[in-house]
Every structure is written in C-alpha cells, then in structure tokens.
Legacy VTK file of the C-alpha trace (Angstrom):
# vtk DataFile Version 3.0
C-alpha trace
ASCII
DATASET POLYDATA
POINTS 295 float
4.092 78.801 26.778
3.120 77.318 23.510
3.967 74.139 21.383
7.451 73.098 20.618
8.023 71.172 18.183
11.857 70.678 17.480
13.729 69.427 20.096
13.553 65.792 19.203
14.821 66.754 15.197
18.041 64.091 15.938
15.429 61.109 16.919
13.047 62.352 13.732
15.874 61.559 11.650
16.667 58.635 13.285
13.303 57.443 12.586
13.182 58.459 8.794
16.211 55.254 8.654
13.743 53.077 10.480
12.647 50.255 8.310
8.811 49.932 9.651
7.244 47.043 9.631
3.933 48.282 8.457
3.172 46.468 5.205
-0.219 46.307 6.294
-1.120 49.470 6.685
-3.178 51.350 4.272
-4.612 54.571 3.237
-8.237 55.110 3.601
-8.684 51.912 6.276
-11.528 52.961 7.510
-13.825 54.451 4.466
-16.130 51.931 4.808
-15.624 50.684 8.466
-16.068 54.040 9.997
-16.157 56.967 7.141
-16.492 59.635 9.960
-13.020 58.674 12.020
-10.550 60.850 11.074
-13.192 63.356 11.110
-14.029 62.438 14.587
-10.158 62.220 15.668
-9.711 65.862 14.241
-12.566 67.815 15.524
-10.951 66.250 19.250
-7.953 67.498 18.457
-9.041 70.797 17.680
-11.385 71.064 20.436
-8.335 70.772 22.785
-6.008 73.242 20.975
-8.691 75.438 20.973
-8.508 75.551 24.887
-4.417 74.691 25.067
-2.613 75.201 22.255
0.260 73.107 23.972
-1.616 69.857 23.647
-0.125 69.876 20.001
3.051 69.141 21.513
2.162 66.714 24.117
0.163 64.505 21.242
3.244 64.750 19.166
5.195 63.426 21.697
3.189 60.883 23.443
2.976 58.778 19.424
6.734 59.032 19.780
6.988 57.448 22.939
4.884 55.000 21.692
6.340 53.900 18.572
9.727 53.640 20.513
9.143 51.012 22.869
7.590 47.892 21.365
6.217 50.139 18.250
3.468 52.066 17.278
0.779 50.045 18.922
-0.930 52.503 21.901
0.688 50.133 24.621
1.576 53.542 26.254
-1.882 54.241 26.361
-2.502 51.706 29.230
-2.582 52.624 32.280
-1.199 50.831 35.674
1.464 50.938 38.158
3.690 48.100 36.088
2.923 49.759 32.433
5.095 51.513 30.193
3.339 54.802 31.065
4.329 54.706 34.501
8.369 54.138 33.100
10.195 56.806 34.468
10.777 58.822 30.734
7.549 58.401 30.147
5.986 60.183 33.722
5.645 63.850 31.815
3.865 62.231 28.531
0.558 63.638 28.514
-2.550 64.400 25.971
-3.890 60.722 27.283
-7.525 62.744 27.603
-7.611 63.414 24.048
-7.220 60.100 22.833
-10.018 58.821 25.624
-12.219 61.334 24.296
-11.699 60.427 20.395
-11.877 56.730 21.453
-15.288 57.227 23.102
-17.001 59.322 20.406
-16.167 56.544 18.004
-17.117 53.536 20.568
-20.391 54.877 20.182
-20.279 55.497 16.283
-18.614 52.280 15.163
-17.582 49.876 17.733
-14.600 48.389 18.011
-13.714 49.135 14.778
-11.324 52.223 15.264
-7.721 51.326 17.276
-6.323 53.512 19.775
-2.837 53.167 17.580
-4.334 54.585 14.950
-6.391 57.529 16.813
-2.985 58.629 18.110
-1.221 58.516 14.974
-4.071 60.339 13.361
-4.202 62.730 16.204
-0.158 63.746 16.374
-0.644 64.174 12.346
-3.449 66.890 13.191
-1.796 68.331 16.318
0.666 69.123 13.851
-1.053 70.689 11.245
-3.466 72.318 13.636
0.220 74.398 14.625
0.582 75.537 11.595
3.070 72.525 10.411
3.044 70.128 7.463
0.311 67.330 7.012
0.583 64.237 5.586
-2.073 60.916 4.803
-1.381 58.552 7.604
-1.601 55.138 6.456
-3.894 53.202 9.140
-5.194 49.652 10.023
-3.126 49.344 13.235
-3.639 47.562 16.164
-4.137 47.769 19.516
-1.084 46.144 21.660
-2.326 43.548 24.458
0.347 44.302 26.677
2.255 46.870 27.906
6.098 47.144 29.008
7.737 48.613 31.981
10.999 48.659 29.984
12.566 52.003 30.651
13.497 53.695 27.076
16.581 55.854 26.203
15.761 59.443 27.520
14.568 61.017 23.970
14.616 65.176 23.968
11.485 66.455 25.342
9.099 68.221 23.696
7.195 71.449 24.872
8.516 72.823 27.775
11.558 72.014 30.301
11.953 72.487 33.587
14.508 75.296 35.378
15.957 71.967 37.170
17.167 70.050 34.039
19.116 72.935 32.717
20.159 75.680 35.349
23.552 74.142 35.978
24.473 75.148 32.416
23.913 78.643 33.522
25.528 78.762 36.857
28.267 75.675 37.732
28.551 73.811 34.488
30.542 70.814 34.963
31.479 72.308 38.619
33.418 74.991 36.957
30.928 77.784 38.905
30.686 79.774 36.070
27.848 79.073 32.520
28.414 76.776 29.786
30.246 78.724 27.437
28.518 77.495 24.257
25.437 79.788 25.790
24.816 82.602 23.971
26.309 86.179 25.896
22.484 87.639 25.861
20.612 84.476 26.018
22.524 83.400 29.141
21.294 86.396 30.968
17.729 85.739 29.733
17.694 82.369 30.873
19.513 83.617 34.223
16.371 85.917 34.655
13.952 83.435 34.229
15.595 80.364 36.285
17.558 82.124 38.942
20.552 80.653 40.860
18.173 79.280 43.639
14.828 80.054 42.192
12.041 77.340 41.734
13.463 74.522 39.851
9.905 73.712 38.432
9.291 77.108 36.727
8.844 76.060 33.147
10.822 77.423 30.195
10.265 76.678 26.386
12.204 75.492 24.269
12.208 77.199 21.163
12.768 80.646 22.129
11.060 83.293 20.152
8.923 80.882 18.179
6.628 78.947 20.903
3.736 78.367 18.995
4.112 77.919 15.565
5.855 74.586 13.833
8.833 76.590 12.029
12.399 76.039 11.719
13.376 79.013 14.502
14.850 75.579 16.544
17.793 74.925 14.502
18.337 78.981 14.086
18.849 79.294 17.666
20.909 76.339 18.257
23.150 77.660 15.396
23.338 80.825 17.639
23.827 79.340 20.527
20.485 79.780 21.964
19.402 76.215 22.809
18.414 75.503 26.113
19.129 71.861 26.627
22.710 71.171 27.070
22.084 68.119 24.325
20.001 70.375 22.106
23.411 72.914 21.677
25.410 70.011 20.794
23.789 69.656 17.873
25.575 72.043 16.428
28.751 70.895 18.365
28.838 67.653 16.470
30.170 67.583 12.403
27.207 65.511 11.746
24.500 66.696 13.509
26.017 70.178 12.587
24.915 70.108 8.985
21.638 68.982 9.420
21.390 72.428 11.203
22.970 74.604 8.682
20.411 72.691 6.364
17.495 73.042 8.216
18.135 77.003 9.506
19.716 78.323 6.470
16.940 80.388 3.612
18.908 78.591 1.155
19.674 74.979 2.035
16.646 74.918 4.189
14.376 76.332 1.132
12.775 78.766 3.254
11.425 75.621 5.355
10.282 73.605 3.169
13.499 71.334 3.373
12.007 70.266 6.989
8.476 70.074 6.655
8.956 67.451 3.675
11.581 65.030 5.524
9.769 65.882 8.762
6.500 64.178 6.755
8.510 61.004 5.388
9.862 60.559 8.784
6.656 60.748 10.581
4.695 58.186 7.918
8.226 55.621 8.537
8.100 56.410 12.713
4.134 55.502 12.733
5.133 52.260 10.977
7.872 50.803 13.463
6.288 47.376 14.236
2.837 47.514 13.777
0.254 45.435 14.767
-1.996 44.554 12.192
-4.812 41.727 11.260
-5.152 39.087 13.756
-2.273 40.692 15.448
-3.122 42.513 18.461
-6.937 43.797 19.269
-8.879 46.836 18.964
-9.327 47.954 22.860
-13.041 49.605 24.257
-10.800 51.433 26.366
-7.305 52.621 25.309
-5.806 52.809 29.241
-6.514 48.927 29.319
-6.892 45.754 27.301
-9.700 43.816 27.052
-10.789 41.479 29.293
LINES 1 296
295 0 1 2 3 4 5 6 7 8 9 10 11 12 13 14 15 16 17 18 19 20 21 22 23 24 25 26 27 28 29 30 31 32 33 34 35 36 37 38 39 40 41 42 43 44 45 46 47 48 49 50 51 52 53 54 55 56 57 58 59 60 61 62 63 64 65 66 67 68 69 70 71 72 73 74 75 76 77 78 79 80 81 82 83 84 85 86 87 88 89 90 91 92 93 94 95 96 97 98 99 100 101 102 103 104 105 106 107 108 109 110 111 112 113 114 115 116 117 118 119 120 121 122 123 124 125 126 127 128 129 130 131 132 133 134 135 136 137 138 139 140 141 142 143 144 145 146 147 148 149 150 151 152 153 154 155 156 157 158 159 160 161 162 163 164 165 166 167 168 169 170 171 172 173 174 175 176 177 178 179 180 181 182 183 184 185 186 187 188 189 190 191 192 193 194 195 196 197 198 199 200 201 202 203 204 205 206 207 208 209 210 211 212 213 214 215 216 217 218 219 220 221 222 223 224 225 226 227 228 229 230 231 232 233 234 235 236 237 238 239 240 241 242 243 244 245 246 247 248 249 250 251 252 253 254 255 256 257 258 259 260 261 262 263 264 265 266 267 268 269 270 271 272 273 274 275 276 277 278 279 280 281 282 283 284 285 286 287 288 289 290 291 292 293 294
C-alpha cells in the first residue's frame, strides 16, 4: 500500500487556526550555518521513498505528532520507556530512521548547527512533495526540546494505513446491531468485507484512501462524499454540517478548483502547524543525537 495523505484533513484545519508561536523562525536559517542542509535533509528523504514510498506518510505524520504535544520541537524524537514516543497514540509513529540518518550526515558536515525540529519539518515538507503534493519554504531556526512528555495526546486520524481491527465492526456488528454501518457504501462494504473478513486477521492492513494510495490528491474527500471512507470518524465528515462543506469544497472540480483549493490551505496550514511553540535562541538545544538530549 502506498502513502495516504488525507485522513487527518479535520486536524490540518485545525492547525491552519493555530496561532504559532514562531516569531523566530526564518527563511533561509541556515545559508550560512550549513548551506548544504536542506539539501542534505532531501536527498534522505528521497533515498527512503525511493525504497518505500510509504515513508512519505509516516514523516508526515510523525511532525504532526510532534507539533501536538508540547510543539514542534522533535521531543518525539527521543527515545525511552517514559518519553512521549512510547505514549500509547504515538506506538505506530514511525520514519524515526530517516531523521537519524539526515541528523548524522549533517553532524559530520556542520556540527551542532542543524536541529532535529527543523530536519523533521524540512523532511515532512519533502515527503510531501516527493508524493506528488504541494511544497512550500519552511521557515527554520528551531530548537531541539530538552525533555520529552509521556502525556498521552487526543487520538488524531492516522495516516497511511489502518488496521482490519480498528474498523471491521463497521462492516459486520456496528454498534451491536449485527449487521454494517449503513453510511458504508453498498459496493465498498463488500470490498472491505473481502479484504477484512468476519474473523480474518485483524492486523491485515488496509489503506485509506481507496483508489488513490500513492499520490497526494483530493480522491479522500471524494470517497468520503460517497461513502467510501474507511474509518468510522473519517465518514462523519461528511455526516457533520460543518465538516460537510469542507468536503464538498475540497472534492468538488469547481469549489475545489480542480485541487488547487487544498494544496494552497494544505501549505498555509502546514507553515502555521510547524510553528506551534517553537523553541528558538537560547531556548532549547540542538541535540548530537535526536532519540536523546544531551548530556
């Protein structure tokens, strides 16, 4: 399965209302410091997608868990049995190789210059991108958090894939009813029947964005206007009045400019989400190692 990139759109928005605290961020933070870093950052990037085009996802998704709990300051990057990475929403983040292997490349080109906060930010923008999605100039001069919380977060939609467990009592006894959630989609319901059956492996892996799973498009909202979305709190969406017009916008040619609509409020969102309480100046440090703080 590929890349999905939609299933968060309701915390995306969220974020674009966010009022950042990142004043001292900046574009181009590094053009003296280390010229070669977002060079560096990318080439990683690619090197993965090249091998795993889901990675995209993953990165995407592990700088939104981030900038959630405590903001965008690579405290989920550390590692340890008390750390926000072990928090129970955050035990299927992953990608945490790519950022160790960015972080080491420019250890040994400009040390400690280069903050793991900002190689992640830098990193989701490209994962993006790299899936055929918008781009955007991320503003950087974060850094590094010196701690790292075990404060469980609000469960945000996952990215990527899902497992048969989390949604298979939509398709067989939905709300003990023992028969499918009838906002399901007639056909869809028997394609998701085929692939999770009624006592089949509840770890078989399903995307999320049906018919689209590699490409950064706007196929998400389509299907949840058809009744095609997979998460129970994905179909909602269009349930809701509110939510439900951010949907029409988004899927419709029209309101949704053939796309375009998204990609540029996915872009303002994205530069506001990577600015949620950042750590910058004498605030914070710039970590050797991004899974720990400096001793």
């Amino acid at each position: 399965m590929g890349a999905f990139w939609l299933v968060f759109i309701v915390n995306i928005v969220m974020a674009s209302l966010v009022q950042g605290q990142g004043s001292g961020l900046q574009n181009g933070f590094y053009s003296s410091s280390c010229p070669k870093a977002g060079a560096v950052v990318r080439s990683t990037v690619e090197s993965h997608f090249n091998k795993d085009p889901t990675i995209a996802a993953a990165l995407l998704r592990l700088h939104f868990h981030d900038c959630f709990v405590q903001g965008c300051d690579g405290s989920v990057l550390i590692s340890g049995s008390s750390a926000e990475r072990s928090a129970l929403p955050n035990l299927g983040l992953r990608g945490f190789e790519v950022i160790d292997d960015a972080k080491a490349l420019l250890e040994s080109l400009c040390p400690g210059v280069v903050s793991c906060a900002d190689i992640l930010a830098v990193a989701a923008r490209d994962a993006v991108d790299l899936s055929d999605g918008p781009s955007w100039t991320v503003p950087t001069g974060r850094r590094d958090g010196r701690v790292s919380s075990s404060s469980q977060t609000s469960r945000a939609h996952t990215i990527g894939q899902t497992d048969c467990l989390f949604f298979r009592y939509r398709l067989y006894n939905f709300t003990t009813t023992g028969s499918a959630d009838p906002t399901i989609n007639q056909s869809f319901l028997t394609q998701l029947q085929s692939l999770c059956p009624r006592n089949g492996d509840g770890s078989i892996k399903v995307g999320l964005d049906i018919g689209s799973e590699t490409k950064f498009d706007v196929s998400f909202f389509k299907n949840v206007r058809d009744g095609k979305g997979v998460l129970e709190s994905d179909q909602r969406l269009w349930g809701d009045d509110g939510t439900r017009r951010v949907v029409e916008n988004y899927a419709g040619n029209v309101r949704g400019l053939l796309g375009l609509r998204f990609d540029y409020e996915f872009r303002k969102a994205m530069i506001k989400m990577s600015s949620i309480e950042v750590k910058t100046g004498s605030d914070g440090e710039i970590r050797k190692t991004c899974s720990k703080i400096n001793k």
